[in-house]
ROLUMDREN-395172 format. One record per residue (C-alpha): x, z, y. Coordinates in nm, 4 decimals. Layout:
+----------+----------+----------+
:        u :        w :        v :
+----------+----------+----------+
:        X :        Z :        Y :
...
+----------+----------+----------+
end
This chain:
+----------+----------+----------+
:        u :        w :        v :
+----------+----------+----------+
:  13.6658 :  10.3138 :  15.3540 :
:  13.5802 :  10.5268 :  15.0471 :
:  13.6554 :  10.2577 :  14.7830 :
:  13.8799 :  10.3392 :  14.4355 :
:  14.0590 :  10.1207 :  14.2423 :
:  13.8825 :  10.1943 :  13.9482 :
:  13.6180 :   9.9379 :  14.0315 :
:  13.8384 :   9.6604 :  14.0398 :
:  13.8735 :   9.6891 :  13.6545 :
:  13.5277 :   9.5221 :  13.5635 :
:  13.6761 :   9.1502 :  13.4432 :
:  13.3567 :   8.9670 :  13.5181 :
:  13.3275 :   9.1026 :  13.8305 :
:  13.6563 :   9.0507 :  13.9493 :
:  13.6729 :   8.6752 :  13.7679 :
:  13.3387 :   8.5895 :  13.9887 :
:  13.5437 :   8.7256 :  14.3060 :
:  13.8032 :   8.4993 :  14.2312 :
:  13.5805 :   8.2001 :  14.1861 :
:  13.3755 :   8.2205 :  14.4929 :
:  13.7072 :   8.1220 :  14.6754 :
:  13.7142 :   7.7670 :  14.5370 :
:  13.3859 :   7.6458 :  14.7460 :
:  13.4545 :   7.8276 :  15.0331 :
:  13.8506 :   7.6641 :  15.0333 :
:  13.9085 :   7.2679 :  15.0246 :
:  13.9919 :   7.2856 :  14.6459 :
:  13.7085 :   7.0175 :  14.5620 :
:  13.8514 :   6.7965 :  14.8459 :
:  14.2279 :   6.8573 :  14.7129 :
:  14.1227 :   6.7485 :  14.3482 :
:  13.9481 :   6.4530 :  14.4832 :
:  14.2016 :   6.3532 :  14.7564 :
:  14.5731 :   6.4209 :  14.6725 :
:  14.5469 :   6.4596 :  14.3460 :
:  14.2731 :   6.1826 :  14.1292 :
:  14.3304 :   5.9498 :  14.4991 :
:  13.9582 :   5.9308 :  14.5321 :
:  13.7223 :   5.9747 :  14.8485 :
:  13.5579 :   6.3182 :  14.8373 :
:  13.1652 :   6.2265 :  14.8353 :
:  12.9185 :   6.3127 :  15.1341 :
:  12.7388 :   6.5473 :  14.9366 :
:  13.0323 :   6.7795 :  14.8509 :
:  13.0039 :   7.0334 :  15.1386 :
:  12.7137 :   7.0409 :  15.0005 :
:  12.8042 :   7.1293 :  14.6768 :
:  13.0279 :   7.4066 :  14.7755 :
:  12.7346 :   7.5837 :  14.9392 :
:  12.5168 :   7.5716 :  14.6600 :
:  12.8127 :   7.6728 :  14.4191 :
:  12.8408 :   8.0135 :  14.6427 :
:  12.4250 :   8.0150 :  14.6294 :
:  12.4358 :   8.0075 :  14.2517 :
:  12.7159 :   8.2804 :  14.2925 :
:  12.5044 :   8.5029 :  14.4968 :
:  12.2301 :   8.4598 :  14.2713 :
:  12.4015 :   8.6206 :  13.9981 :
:  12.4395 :   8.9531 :  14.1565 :
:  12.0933 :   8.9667 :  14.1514 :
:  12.0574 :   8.9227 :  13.7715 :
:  12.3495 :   9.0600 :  13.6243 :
:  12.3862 :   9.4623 :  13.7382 :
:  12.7472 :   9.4469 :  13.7114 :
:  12.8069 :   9.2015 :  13.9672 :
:  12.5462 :   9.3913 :  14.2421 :
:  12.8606 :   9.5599 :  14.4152 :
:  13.0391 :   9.1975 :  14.5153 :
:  12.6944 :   9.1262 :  14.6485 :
:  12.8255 :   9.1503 :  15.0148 :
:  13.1319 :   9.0037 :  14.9871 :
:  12.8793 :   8.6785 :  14.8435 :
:  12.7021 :   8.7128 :  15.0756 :
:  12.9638 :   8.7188 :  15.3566 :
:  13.1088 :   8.3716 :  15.1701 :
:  12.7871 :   8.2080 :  15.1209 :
:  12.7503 :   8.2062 :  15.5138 :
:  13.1134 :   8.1478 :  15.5625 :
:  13.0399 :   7.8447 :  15.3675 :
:  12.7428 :   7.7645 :  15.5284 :
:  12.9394 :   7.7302 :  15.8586 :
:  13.2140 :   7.4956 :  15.6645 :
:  12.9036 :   7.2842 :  15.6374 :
:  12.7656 :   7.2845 :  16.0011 :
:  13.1272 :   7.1914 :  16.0856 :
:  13.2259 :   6.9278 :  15.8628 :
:  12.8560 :   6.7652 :  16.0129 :
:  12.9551 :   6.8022 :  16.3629 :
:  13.3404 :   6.6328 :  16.2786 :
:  13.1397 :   6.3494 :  16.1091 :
:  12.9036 :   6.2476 :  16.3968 :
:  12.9985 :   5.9199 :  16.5665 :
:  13.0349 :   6.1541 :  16.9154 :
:  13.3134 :   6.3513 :  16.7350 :
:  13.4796 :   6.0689 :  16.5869 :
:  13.4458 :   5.8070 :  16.9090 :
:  13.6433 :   6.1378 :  17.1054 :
:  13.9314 :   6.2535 :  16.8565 :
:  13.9795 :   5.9867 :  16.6326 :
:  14.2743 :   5.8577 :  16.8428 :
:  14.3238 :   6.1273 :  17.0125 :
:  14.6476 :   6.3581 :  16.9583 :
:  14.6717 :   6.6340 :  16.7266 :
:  14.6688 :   6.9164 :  16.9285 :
:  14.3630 :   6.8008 :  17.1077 :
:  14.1584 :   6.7688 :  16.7745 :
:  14.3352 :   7.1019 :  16.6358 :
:  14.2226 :   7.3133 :  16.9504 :
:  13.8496 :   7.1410 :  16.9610 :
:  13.8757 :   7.2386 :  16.5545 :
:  13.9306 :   7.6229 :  16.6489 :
:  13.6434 :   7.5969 :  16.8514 :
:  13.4071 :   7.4624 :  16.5998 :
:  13.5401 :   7.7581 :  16.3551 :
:  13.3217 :   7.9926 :  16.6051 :
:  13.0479 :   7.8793 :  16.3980 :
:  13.1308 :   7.9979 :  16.0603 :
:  13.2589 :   8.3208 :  16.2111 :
:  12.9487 :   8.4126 :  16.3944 :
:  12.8006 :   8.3514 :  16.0512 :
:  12.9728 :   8.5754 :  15.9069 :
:  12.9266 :   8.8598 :  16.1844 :
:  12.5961 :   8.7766 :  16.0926 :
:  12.6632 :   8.8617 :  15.6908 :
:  12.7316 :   9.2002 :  15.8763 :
:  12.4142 :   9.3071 :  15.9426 :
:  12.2966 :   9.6420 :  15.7957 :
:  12.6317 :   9.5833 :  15.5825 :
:  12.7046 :   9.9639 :  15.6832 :
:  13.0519 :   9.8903 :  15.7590 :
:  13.2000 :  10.0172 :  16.0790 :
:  13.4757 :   9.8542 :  16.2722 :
:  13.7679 :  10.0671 :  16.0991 :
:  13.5996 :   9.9123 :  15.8074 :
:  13.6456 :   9.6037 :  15.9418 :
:  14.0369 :   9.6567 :  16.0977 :
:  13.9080 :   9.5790 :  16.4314 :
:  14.0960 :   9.8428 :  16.5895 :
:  14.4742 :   9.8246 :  16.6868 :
:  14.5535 :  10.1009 :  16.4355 :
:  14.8910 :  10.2602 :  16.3714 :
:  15.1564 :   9.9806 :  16.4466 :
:  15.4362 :  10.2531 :  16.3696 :
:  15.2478 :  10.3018 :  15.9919 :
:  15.5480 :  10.2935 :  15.7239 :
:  15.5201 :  10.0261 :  15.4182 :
:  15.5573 :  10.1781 :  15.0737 :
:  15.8337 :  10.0462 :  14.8891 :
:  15.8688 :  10.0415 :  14.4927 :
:  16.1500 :  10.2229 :  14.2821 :
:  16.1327 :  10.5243 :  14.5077 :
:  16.2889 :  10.3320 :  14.7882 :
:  16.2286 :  10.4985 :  15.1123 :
:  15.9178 :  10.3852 :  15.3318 :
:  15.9664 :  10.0675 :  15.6015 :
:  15.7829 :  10.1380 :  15.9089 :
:  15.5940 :   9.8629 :  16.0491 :
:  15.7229 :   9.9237 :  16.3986 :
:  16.0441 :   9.7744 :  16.2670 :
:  15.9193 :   9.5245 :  16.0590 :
:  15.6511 :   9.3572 :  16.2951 :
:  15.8944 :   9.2371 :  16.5054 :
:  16.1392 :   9.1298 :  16.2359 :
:  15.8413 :   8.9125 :  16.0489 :
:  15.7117 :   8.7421 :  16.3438 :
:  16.0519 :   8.5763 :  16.3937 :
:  16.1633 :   8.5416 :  16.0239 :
:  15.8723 :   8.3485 :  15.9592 :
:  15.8657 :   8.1430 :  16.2117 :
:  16.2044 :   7.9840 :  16.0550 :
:  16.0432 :   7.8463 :  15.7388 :
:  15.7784 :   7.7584 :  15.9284 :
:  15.9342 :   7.5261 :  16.1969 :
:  16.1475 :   7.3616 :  15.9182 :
:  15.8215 :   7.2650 :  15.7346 :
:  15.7124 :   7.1443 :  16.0980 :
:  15.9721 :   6.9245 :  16.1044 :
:  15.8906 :   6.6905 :  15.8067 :
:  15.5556 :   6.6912 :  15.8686 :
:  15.4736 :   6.6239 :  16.2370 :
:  15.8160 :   6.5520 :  16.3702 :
:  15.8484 :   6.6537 :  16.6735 :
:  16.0446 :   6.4632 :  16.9433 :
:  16.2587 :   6.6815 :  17.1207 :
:  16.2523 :   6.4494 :  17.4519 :
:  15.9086 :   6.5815 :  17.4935 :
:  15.9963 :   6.9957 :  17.5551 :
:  15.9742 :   6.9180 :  17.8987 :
:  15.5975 :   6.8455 :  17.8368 :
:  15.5144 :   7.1273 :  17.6115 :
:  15.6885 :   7.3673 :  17.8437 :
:  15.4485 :   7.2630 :  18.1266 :
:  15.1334 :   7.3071 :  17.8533 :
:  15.2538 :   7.6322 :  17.7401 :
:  14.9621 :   7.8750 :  17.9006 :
:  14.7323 :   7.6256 :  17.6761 :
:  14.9609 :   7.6775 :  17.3881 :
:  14.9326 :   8.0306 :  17.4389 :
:  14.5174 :   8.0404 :  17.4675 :
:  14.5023 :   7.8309 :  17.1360 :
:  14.7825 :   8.1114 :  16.9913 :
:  14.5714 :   8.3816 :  17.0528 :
:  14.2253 :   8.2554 :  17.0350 :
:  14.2877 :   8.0848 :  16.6924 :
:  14.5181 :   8.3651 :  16.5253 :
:  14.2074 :   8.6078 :  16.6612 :
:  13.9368 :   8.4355 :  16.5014 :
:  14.1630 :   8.3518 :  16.1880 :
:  14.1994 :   8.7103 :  16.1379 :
:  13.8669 :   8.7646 :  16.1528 :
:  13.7311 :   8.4731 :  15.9226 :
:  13.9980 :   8.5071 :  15.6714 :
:  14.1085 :   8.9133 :  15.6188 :
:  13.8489 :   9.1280 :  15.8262 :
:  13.5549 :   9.0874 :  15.6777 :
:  13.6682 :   8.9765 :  15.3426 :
:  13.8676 :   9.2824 :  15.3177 :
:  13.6057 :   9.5347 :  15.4158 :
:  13.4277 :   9.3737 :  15.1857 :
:  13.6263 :   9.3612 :  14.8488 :
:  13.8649 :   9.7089 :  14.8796 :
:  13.5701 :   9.9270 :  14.7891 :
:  13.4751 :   9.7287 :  14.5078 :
:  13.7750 :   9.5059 :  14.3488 :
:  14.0542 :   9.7263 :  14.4894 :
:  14.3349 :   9.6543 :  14.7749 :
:  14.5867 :   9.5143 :  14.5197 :
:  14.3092 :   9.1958 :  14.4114 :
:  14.1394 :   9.2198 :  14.7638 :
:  14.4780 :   9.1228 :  14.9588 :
:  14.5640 :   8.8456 :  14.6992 :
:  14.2260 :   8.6957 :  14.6636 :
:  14.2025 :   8.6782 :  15.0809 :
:  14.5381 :   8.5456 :  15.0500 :
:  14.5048 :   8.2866 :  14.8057 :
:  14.1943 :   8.1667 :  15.0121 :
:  14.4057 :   8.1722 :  15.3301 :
:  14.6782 :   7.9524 :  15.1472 :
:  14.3962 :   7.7059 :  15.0000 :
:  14.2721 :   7.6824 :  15.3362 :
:  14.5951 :   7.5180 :  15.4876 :
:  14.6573 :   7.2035 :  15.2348 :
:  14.5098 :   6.9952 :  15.5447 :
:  14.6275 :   7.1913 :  15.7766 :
:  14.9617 :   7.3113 :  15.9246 :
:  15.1318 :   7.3906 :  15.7573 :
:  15.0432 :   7.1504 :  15.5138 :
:  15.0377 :   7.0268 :  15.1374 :
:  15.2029 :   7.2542 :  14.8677 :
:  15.4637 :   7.3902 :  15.0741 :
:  15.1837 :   7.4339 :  15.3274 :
:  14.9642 :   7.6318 :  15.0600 :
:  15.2730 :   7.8368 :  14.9838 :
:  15.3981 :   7.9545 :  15.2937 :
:  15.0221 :   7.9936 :  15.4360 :
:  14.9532 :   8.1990 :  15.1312 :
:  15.2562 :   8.4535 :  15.1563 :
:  15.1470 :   8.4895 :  15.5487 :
:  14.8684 :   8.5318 :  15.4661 :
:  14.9118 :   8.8493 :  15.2177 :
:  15.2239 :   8.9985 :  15.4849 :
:  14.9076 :   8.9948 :  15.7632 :
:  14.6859 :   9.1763 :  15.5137 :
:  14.8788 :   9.4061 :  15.4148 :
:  14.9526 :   9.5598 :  15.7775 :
:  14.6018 :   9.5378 :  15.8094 :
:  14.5865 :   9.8066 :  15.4816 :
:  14.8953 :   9.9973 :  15.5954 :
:  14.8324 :  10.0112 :  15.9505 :
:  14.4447 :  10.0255 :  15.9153 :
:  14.4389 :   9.7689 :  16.2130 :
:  14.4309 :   9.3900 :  16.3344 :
:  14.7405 :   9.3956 :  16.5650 :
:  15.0165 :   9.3736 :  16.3903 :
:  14.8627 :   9.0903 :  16.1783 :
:  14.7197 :   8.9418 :  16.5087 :
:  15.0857 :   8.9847 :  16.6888 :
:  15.2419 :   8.7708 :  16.4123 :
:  15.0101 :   8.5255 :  16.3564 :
:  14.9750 :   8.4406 :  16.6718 :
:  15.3514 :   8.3913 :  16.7546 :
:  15.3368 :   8.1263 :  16.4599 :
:  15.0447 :   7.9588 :  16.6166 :
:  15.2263 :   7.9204 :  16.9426 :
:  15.5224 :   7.7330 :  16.7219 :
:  15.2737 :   7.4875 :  16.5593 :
:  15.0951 :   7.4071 :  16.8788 :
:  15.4186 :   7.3443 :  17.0682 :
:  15.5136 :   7.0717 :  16.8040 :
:  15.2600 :   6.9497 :  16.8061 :
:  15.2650 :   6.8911 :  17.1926 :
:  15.6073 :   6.7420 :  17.1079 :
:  15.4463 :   6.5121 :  16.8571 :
:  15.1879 :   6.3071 :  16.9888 :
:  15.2279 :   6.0158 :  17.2531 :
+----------+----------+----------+
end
């Protein structure tokens, strides 16, 4: 990836980079929900999508907005696939089957659905000119070392893989707790569902990964730089969780720091494993409360 840091420096460019995240995050739904205690309306997907349209548009008017035109691009049909799901969750079909149904079984069929907007975005891809090292889909270097400031000597990722998928895990089961208390009578039960725990671990941290960093990163490093790239990814990664688990603030928080320790091995390993490897482990601790939380 031949991008400089240089580029990053254009304000309206990089203000427009940071905007595009609000319609293709649940910020409209949080305002509307949680925070004025209204009902979102029907035609707010809709909305969204036309916001990153209108976005798009611009970078064909204004020259200095022409290099984020792929990274628009690649979030207008991210979008676009938030749309096509949100219409398939509110169909009577989808709402007679998980509308009682427990958590896990609507949070795996979820996963699922999120095929759509990442075959959209595979589709932003086309004649993008980015190859798959652009992309990090490649293990990469999982013994890379992480700069550290003030001159302190180098971390190497080898180490610190290992170290983050457990350390975060702690926060992260604590936050569990609260939220979809778990009964611990009901191990037993999640033991014996474990090679289904462990399909939704990897299958959802995989196409996470993808949807959230990949593609968003290849996009913005060559033109806002990797400093804005990893914390616009991650503040879109964070947004994305207020509904999810975790959830709420805390949720937002936690999901949002994740978020930027996963992209960052991506840029210092030049990879997806490491960033797969962790996420995945906390996956496997949200889905096995949640087998310990429903009836």
């Amino acid at each position: 990836m031949s991008g400089t840091m240089n580029s990053g420096f254009d304000p309206i460019r990089l203000s427009v980079a940071w905007l595009a995240i609000l319609p293709a995050s649940p910020f409209a739904d949080i305002i509307c929900g949680p925070i004025l205690h209204t009902t979102p309306p029907a035609c707010l997907p809709f909305a969204d999508l036309g916001a990153s349209v209108v976005l798009l548009a611009l970078t064909y008017v204004l020259p200095s907005l022409r290099p984020i035109r792929g990274y628009l691009r690649s979030i207008t049909l991210l979008v676009l696939g938030y749309v096509v799901v949100r219409q398939i969750e509110n169909t009577e079909a989808w709402s007679a089957r998980f509308s009682n149904a427990p958590a896990w079984q609507f949070v795996f069929a979820d996963s699922l659905l999120e095929l759509v907007p990442c075959m959209l975005l595979i589709l932003s891809l086309v004649r993008s000119g980015l190859t798959r090292r652009d992309l990090f889909l490649a293990r990469g270097n999982l013994r890379a070392p992480l700069p550290m400031p003030f001159g302190l000597p180098s971390v190497s990722w080898a180490w610190l893989g290992p170290f983050l998928t457990f350390f975060l895990a702690g926060p992260l089961v604590l936050q569990l707790m609260s939220t979809v208390r778990p009964d611990l009578h009901l191990l037993q039960r999640a033991m014996q569902r474990l090679p289904l725990a462990l399909a939704f671990s990897v299958f959802n941290a995989a196409q996470e990964e993808f949807r959230f960093r990949s593609v968003l990163l290849g996009r913005l490093v060559p033109v806002v730089g990797t400093s804005h790239a990893l914390l616009i990814t991650s503040a879109l990664f964070g947004l994305g969780h207020w509904f999810g688990h975790p959830s709420g603030p805390t949720g937002v928080v936690m999901a949002g720091f994740a978020g930027f320790i996963w992209g960052k091995s991506m840029l210092d390993t030049r990879g997806f494993a490491w960033a797969w490897i962790i996420h995945g482990f906390q996956d496997l601790v949200i889905f096995t409360l949640l087998l310990m939380s429903s009836p």
